[in-house]
C-alpha positions in Angstrom: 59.5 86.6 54.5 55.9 88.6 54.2 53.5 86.3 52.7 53.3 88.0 49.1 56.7 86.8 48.7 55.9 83.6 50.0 53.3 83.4 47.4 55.5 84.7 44.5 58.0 82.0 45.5 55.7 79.3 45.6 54.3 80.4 42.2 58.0 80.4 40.8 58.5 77.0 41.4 56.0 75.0 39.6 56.0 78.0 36.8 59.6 77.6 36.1 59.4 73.7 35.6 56.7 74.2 33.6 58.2 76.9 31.3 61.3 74.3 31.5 59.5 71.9 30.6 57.5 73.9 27.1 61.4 74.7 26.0 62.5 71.4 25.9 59.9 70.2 24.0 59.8 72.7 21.0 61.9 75.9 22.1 62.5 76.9 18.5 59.3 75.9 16.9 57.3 78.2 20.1 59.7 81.0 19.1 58.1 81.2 15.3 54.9 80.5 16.5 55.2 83.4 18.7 56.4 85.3 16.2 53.6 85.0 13.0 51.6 85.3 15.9 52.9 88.7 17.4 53.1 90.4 13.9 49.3 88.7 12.4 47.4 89.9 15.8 49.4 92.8 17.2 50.2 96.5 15.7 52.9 98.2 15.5 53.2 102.1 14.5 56.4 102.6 12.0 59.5 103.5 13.9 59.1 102.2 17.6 62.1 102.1 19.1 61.6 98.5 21.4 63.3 97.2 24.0 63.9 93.1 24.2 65.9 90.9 25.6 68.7 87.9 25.0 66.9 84.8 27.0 68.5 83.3 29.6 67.9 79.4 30.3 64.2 78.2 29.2 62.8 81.9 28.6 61.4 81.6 25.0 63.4 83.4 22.1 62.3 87.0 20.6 65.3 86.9 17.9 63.0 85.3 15.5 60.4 88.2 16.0 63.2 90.9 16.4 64.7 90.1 12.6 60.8 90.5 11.4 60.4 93.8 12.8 64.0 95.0 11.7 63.1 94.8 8.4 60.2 96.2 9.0 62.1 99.4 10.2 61.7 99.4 14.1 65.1 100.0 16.0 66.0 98.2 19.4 67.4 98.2 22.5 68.4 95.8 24.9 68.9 95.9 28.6 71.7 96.7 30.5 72.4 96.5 34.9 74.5 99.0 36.2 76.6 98.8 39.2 74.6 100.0 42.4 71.4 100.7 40.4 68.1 98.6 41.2 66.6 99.2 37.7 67.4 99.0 34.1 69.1 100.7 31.2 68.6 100.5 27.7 71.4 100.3 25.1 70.7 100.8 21.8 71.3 97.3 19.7 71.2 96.0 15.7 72.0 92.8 14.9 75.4 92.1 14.5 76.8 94.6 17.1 79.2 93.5 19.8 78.2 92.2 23.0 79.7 91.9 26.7 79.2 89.9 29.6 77.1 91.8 31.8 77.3 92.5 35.9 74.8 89.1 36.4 77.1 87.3 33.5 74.5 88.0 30.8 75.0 89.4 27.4 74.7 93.4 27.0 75.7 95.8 24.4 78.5 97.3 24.8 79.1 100.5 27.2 80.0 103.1 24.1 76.8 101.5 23.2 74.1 105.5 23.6 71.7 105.1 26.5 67.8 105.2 24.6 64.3 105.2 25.9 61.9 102.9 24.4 58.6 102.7 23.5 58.1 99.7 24.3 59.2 96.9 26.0 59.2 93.1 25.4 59.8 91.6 28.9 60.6 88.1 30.0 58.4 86.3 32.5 58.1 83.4 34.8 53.7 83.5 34.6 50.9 85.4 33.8 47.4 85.9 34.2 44.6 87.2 32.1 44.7 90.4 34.4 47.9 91.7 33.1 49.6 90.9 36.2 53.1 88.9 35.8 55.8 87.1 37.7 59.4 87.6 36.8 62.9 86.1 38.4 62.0 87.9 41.6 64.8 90.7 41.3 61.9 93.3 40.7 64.5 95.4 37.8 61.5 95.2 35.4 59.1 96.9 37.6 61.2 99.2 39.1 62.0 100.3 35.1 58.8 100.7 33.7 57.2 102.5 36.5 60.3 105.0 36.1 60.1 104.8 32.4 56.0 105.0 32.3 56.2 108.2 34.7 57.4 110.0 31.8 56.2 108.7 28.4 53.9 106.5 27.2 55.5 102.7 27.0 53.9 99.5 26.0 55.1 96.6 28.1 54.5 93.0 25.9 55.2 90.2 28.0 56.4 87.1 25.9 56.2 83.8 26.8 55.2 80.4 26.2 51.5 79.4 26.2 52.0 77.0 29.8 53.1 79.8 31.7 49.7 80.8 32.5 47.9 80.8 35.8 44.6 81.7 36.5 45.8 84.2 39.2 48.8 85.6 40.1 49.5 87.1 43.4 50.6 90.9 42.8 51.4 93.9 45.3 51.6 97.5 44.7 55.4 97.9 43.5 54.2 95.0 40.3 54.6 97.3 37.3 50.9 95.2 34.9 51.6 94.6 31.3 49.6 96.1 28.8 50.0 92.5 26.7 51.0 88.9 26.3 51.7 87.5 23.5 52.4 83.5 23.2 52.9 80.8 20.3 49.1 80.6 20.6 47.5 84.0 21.3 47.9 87.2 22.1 46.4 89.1 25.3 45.4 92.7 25.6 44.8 94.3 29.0 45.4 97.9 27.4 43.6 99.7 24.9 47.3 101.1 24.2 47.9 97.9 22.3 44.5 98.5 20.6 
């Protein structure tokens, strides 16, 4: 193992108790807080088409946000793994439409479900930094898909996560795909002036 990984892995560890730790203390209050947050400090143009995703074990919840910006008029999309492919789709999504069990056991739209391309993303994360840099589950499928989605349009990527996952530096190679945001239950981070 090269010693970025080692790094990574290290980082992972006390990031994931921490984050562990943040959900089982208020989980559904951080999600709200996250959300009046998001929509009081960060804009949105009408009509985005954004990508999120369901959360898997402590990752804190966007639903709360999502239902905001539905009625707002933005359209989703959620992500999808396909067999032998190292990166992600997107499948459109509303609320209320059928899910199944995804390749890793997590829920997806279903496959009549169109193929979109977002605008932008809201990603999951382990840590981040006040560079822009982040640390996810160490598959790299988020990097892989916005540096393939970003060498063709313009997408925002909006890291969501609780306010503890926060380190004052993350180690990060050339393949790490930055974020142009965070956005927590306390603040919001811009490292873009996309998300100006």
């Amino acid at each position: 193992m090269d010693s970025l990984k080692k790094e990574k892995e290290a980082a992972r560890a006390g990031l994931r108790v921490r984050r562990k730790q943040a959900a089982e203390s208020g989980a559904v209050e951080a999600a709200f807080s996250l959300r009046d947050v998001f929509m009081s400090r960060f804009f949105c143009p009408q009509g985005l088409l954004i990508a999120s995703y369901i959360p898997q074990g402590s990752e804190i919840d966007p639903m709360p946000l999502l239902e905001v910006l539905e009625n707002k008029g933005h359209k989703f999309c959620l992500p999808c793994t396909a067999e032998g492919n190292s990166s992600l789709v997107f499948r459109a999504y509303r609320f209320g439409d059928p899910f199944h069990l995804g390749k890793k056991g997590i829920p997806e739209p279903v496959p009549s479900s169109p193929i979109v391309y977002p605008d932008m993303m809201l990603v999951p994360l382990v840590g981040f930094d006040r560079s822009g840099h982040r640390l996810g589950q160490g598959g790299g499928y988020y990097d892989r898909t916005l540096k393939q989605h970003r060498a063709y349009k313009k997408v925002i990527a909006v890291g969501l996560a609780f306010a503890t996952q926060e380190e004052p530096k993350l180690p990060f190679g050339e393949n790490d795909a930055p974020l142009d945001a965070v956005v927590t239950e306390k603040e919001v981070l811009k490292f873009s002036p996309s998300c100006e």
